[in-house]
C-alpha positions in Angstrom: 0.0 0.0 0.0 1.6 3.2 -1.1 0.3 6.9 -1.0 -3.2 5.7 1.0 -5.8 8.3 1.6 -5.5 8.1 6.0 -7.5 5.8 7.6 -9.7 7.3 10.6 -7.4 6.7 13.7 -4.2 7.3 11.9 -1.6 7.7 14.8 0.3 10.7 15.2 2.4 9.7 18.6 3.4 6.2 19.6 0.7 5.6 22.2 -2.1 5.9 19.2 -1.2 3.0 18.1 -4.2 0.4 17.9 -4.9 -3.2 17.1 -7.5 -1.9 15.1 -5.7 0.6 13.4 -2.7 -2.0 12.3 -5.2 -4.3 11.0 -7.2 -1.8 8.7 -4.1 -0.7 7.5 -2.5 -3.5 7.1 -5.1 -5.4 6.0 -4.8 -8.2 8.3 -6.3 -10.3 11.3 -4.5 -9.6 14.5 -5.3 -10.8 17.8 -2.7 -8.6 19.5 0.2 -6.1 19.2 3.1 -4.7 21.0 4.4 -1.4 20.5 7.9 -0.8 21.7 10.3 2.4 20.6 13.2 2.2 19.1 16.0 4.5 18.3 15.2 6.6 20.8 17.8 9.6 20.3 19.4 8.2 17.1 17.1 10.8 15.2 15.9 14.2 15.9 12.9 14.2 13.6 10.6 10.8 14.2 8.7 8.8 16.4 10.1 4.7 15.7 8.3 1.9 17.4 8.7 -1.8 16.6 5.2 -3.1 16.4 4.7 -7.1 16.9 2.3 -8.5 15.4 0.1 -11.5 16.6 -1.9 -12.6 13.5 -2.8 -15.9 12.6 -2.6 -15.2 9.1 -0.3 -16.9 7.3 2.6 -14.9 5.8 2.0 -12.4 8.2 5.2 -10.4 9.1 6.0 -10.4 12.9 7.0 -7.3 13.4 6.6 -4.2 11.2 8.2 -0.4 11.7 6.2 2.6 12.3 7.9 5.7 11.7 5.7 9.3 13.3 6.9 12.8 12.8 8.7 14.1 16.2 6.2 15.3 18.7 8.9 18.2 19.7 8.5 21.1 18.9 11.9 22.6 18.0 12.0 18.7 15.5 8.9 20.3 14.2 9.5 23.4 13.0 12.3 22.1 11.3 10.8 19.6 10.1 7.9 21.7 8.3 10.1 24.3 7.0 12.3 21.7 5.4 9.4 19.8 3.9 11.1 16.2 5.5 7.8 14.5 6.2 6.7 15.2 2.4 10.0 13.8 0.9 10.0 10.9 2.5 6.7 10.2 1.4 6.8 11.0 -1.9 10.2 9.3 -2.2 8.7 6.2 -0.8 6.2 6.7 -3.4 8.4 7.7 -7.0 12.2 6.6 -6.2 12.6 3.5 -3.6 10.3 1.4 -6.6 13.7 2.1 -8.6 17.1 2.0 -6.5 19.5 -0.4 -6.7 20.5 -0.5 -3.3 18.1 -2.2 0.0 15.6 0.1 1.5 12.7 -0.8 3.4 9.6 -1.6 2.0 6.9 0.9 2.5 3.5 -1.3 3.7 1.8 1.6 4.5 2.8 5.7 3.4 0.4 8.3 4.4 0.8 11.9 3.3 -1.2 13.2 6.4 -1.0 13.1 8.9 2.5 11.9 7.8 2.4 8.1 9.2 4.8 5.4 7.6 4.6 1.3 8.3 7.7 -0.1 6.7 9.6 -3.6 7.3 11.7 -4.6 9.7 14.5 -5.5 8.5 16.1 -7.1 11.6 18.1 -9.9 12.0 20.4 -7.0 10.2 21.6 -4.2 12.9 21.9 -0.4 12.8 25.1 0.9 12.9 27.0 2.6 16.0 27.2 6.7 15.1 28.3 7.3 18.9 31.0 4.7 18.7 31.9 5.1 15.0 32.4 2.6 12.2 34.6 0.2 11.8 37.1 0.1 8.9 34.9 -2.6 7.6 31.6 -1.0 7.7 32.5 1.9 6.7 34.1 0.4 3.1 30.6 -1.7 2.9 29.2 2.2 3.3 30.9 3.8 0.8 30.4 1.0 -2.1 26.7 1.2 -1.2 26.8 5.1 -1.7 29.0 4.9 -4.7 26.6 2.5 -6.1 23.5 4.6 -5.4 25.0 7.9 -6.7 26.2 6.2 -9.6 22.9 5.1 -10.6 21.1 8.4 -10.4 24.1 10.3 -11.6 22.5 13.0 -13.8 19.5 10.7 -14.0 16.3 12.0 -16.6 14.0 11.3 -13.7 15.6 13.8 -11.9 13.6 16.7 -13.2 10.4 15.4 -13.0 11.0 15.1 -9.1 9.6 18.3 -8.3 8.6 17.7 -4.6 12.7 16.9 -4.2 14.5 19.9 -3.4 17.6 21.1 -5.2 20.6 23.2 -4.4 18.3 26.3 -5.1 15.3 25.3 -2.3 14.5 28.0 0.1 15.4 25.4 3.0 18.8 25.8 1.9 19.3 29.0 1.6 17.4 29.6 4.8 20.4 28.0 6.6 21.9 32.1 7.0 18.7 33.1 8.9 18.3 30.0 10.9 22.2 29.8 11.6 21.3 33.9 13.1 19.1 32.0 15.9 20.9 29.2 16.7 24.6 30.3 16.8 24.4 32.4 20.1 23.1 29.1 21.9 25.4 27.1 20.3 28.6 29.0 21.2 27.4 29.3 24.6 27.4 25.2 24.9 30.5 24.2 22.6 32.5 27.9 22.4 35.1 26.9 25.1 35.5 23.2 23.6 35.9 24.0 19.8 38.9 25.6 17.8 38.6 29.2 17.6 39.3 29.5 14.4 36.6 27.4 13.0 33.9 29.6 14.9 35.2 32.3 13.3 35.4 30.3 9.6 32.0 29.7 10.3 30.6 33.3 10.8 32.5 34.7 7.9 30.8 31.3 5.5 27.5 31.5 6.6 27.2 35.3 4.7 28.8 33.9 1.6 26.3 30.4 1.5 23.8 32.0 -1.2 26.9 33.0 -3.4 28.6 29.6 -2.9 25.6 27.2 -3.2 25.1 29.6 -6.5 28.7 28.3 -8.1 27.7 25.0 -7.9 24.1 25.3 -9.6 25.4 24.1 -12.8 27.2 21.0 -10.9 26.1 17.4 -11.9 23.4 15.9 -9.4 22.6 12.3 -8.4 19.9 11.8 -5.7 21.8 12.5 -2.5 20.6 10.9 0.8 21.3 13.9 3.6 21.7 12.1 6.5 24.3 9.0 5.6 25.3 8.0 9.1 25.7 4.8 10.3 22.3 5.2 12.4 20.4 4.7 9.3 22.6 1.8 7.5 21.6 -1.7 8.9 24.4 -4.2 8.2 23.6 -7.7 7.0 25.7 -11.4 7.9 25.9 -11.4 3.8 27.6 -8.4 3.8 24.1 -6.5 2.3 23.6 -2.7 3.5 20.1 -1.6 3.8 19.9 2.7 4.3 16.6 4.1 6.2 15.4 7.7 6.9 15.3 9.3 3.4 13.6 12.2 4.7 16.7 14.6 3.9 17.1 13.2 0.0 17.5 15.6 -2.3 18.8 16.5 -5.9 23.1 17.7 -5.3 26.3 17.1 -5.7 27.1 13.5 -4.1 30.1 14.7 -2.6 27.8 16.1 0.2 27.1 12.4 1.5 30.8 11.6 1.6 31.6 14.4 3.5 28.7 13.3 6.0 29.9 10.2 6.5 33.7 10.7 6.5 33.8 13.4 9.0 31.6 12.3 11.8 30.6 8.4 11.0 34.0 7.5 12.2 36.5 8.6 14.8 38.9 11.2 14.6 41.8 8.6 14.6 39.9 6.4 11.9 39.5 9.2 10.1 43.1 10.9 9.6 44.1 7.2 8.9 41.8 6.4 6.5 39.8 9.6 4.9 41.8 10.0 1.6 41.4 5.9 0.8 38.1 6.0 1.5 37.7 9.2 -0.9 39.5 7.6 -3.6 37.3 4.3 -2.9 34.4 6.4 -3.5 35.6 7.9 -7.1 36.6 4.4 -7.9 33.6 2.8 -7.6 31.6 5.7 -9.2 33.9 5.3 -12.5 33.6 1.8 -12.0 29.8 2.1 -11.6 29.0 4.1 -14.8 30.3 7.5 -14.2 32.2 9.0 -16.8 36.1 10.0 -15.3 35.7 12.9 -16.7 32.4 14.0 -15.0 33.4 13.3 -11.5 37.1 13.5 -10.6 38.9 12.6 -7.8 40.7 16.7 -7.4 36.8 17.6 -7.6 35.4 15.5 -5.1 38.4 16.2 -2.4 38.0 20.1 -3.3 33.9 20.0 -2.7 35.1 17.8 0.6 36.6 20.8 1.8 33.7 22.5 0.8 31.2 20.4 2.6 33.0 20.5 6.2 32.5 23.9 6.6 29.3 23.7 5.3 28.3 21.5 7.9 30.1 22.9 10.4 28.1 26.0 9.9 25.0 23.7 9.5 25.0 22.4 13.4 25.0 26.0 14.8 21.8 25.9 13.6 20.7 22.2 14.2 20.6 22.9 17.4 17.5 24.1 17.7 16.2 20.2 16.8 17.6 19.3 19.8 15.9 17.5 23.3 18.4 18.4 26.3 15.9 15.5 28.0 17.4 12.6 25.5 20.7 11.7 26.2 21.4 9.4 23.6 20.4 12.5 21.2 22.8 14.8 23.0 25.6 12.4 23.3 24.9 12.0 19.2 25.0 15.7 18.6 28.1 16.2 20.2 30.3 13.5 18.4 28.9 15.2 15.3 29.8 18.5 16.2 33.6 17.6 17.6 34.6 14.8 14.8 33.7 17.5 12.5 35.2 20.6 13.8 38.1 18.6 14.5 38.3 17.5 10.5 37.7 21.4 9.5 40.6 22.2 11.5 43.0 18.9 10.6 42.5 19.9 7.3 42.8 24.1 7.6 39.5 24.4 5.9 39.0 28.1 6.0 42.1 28.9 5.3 41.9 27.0 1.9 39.0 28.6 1.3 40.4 32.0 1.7 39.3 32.8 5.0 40.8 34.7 8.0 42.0 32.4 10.5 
């Protein structure tokens, strides 16, 4: 079932979750359920619960995923002024029909109230953020990325996407204003723990984002993901990666994912040992995917690399906003994001390259 009108009843917090409700929607007998949330502080913008399911029809699956919008209220107003509850539903609904890579299956997507019921895909587990990958999982990562980005690499489709955002949305260029709000509250938690110099690389970026994101308009675009951390990638025994939480995809450069994933999925020490194989892994398996060498090179990607720290960097200031002081898994998450990457920005003299005062 994809795109259903919502049933009466439709759930908008964990606790509205009904017997009833699971067997209209999912158009089966149950006896019984059992709602238990998951991933509590590995996302800032959804409700998860693992639902079992006691049904004695056969085939049933037992357990399903339901996935809610956050019921905080900073996660909202992101969430709405960044459209994520939209794109995830209309990518459930156009693009996971036609990716090469695992996703979950969509049983149930609902356009509003925004309500998802997707498979489980346990026995395979989530990735670590917090502790960081292993050199392993993150190589499994980046093939899986490089696969993906290869296949939508300047895709036809692309354009007729026009609920997926581009470089150009107004949620991207509204990170200047929503940066304005945030950054006082963020220098006041992290200003005594972070270099300097990267708060200051930050303030003078965030007034040159419009012009920047501007260069690379004319850039060649895959479908990116936005939020490739190891939170969202479920690692199979067979090696198989499965990626959740689209609700950040959008139409850019792929680079942006790499950058993502590099600079805060693993540790600092991981990191300086491994970031330029890993890099070059990625370009390799692009070319070796489809991509021409000439469309995507290997100087490019590290040079939008840079790029994309800083951009990120700049991005948290305002992130926190999404964030519940109450969760502490969420906090402890935020905070490995924030130092792995202003620790990579300054490893790698970020501003400086990119002609900024130190």
């Amino acid at each position: 079932m994809s795109g259903v009108p919502a049933p009466s009843g439709t759930p908008t917090t964990l606790d509205e979750i009904t017997v009833h409700w699971m067997q209209r929607v999912l158009g089966l007998n149950i006896d019984s359920i059992e709602v238990q949330p998951i991933a509590e502080g590995e996302g800032f913008m959804g409700q998860l619960a693992r639902v079992t399911l006691h049904s004695s029809d056969v085939g049933a699956a037992r357990s399903v995923i339901v996935k809610l919008p956050t019921a905080d209220p900073g996660g909202q107003f992101i969430g709405q002024m960044m459209r994520v509850w939209e794109r995830e539903h209309c990518f459930y609904r156009d693009v996971a029909p036609q990716l090469n890579i695992r996703v979950p299956r969509a049983l149930v997507n609902i356009a509003e109230p925004p309500c998802l019921v997707l498979e489980d895909l346990a026995p395979a587990v989530p990735g670590d953020h917090v502790a960081g990958a292993t050199l392993e999982q993150a190589q499994r990562a980046i093939d899986v990325l490089a696969r993906h980005h290869a296949a939508w690499f300047e895709h036809p489709m692309l354009t007729s996407l026009d609920w997926m955002p581009g470089l150009d949305d107004p949620s991207v260029l509204a990170l200047a204003p929503t940066f304005a709000i945030g950054w006082p509250m963020f220098l006041e938690r992290f200003g005594n723990e972070l270099p300097s110099r990267c708060l200051r690389w930050c303030e003078q970026f965030v007034e040159t984002i419009p012009e920047w994101i501007a260069t690379h308009f004319d850039d060649p675009v895959t479908i990116t993901h936005g939020d490739f951390r190891l939170d969202n990638l479920f690692f199979g025994d067979g090696g198989e990666v499965s990626v959740i939480d689209w609700q950040l995809s959008m139409r850019g450069p792929g680079q942006a994912d790499l950058v993502y994933f590099c600079a805060n999925n693993l540790t600092t020490l991981m990191r300086r040992e491994h970031e330029d194989e890993l890099i070059e892994r990625y370009v390799d398996a692009l070319h070796a995917n489809g991509v021409p060498t000439d469309a995507v090179t290997l100087a490019g990607v590290r040079h939008g690399y840079l790029e994309g720290l800083l951009f990120y960097a700049v991005s948290f200031g305002a992130s926190l906003l999404t964030i519940n002081p109450a969760n502490e898994r969420g906090v402890a998450l935020f905070e490995v994001l924030v130092h792995r990457t202003f620790t990579a920005v300054d490893d790698l003299d970020v501003g400086t390259l990119m002609g900024f005062a130190g």
